[in-house]
C-alpha positions as CSV (number, residue, x, y, z in Angstrom):
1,X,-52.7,-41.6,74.0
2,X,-49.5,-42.1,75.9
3,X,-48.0,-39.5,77.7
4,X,-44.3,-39.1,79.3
5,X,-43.3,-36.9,81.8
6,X,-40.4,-34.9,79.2
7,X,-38.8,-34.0,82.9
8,X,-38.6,-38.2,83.7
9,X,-39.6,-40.4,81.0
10,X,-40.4,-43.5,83.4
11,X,-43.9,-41.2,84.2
12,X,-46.3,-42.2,82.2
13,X,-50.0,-41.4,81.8
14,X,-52.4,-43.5,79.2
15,X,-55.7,-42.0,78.3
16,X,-58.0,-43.3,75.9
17,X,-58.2,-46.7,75.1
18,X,-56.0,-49.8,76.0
19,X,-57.3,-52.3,73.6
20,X,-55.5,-54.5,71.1
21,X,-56.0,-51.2,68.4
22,X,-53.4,-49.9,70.3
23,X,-51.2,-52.5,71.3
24,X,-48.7,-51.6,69.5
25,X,-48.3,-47.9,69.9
26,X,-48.7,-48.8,74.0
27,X,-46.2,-51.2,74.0
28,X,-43.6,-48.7,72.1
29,X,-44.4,-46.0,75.2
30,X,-43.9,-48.6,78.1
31,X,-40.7,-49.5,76.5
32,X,-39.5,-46.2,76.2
33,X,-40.5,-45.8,79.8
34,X,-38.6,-49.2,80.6
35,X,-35.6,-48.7,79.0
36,X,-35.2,-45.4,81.2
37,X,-33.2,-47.8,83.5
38,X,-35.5,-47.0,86.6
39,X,-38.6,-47.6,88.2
40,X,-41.6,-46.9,86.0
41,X,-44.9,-45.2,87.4
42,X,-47.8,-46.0,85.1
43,X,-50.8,-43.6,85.9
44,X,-54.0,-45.4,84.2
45,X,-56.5,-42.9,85.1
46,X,-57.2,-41.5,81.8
47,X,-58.1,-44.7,80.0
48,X,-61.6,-45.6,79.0
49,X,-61.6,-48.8,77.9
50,X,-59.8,-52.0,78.4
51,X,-59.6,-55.5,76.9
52,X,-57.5,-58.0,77.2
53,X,-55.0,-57.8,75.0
54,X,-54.8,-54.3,76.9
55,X,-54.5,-56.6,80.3
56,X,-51.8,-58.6,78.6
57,X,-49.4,-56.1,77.7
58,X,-49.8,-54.3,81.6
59,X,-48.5,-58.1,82.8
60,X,-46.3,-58.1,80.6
61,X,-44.3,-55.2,81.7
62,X,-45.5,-56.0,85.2
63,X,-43.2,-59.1,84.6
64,X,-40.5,-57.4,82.6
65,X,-39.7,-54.7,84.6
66,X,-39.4,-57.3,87.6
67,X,-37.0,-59.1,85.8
68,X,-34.7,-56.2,85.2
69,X,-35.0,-55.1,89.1
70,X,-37.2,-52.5,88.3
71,X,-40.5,-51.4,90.2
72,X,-43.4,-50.5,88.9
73,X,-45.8,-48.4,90.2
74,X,-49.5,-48.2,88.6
75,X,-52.7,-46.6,89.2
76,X,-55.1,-48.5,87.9
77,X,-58.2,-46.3,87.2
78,X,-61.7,-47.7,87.4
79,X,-61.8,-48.8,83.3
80,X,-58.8,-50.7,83.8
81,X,-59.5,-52.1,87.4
82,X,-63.7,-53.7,86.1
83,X,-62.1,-55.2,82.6
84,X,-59.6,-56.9,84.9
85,X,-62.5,-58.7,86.7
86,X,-64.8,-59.0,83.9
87,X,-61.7,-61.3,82.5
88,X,-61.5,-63.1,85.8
89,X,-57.5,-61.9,86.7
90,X,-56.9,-62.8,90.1
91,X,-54.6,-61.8,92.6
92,X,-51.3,-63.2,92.3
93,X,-52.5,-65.7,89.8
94,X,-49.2,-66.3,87.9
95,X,-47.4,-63.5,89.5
96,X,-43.7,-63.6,90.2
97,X,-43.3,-60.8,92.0
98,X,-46.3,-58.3,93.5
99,X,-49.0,-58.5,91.8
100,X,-50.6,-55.6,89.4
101,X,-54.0,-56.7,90.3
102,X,-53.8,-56.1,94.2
103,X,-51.8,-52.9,94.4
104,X,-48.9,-54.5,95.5
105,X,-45.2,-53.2,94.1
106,X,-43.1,-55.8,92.1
């Protein structure tokens, strides 16, 4: 489940699952949260399970919210942060600006 903040819509908490069953409902929420026209701050905590098509969409709005000079803040979680190794994602591997997978803003 994705969560806003109804006091600032770029908050946002996922719980649950962040798998390819939810892709699409995920993707809807982070663009909500994107097109607030700020920074986004993505709190992972909550989720259970990751895969990657989960892994995927994060980069994806890692990248996209770069692009429109946006930062975005995440807290990866432990679920998020093993299926990120398990698939072999490296630090700055790709990365235009930051990288998701070290911490570092972008």
């Amino acid at each position: 489940m994705a969560r806003h903040d109804a006091s600032n819509p770029a908050e946002l908490r996922l719980e649950g699952e962040l798998t390819v069953w939810r892709a699409g409902e995920l993707r809807n929420a982070l663009a909500t949260a994107l097109a607030s026209g700020t920074d986004v701050a993505l709190d992972l905590g909550g989720v259970e399970a990751a895969d990657a098509a989960g892994l995927q969409l994060l980069c994806a709005v890692h990248q996209t919210a770069a692009a429109r000079g946006h930062t975005l803040r995440v807290r990866l979680g432990a679920a998020v942060s093993q299926a990120a190794q398990r698939a072999g994602l490296r630090p700055r591997v790709g990365c235009r600006s930051g990288c998701l997978w070290t911490g570092e803003e972008g």
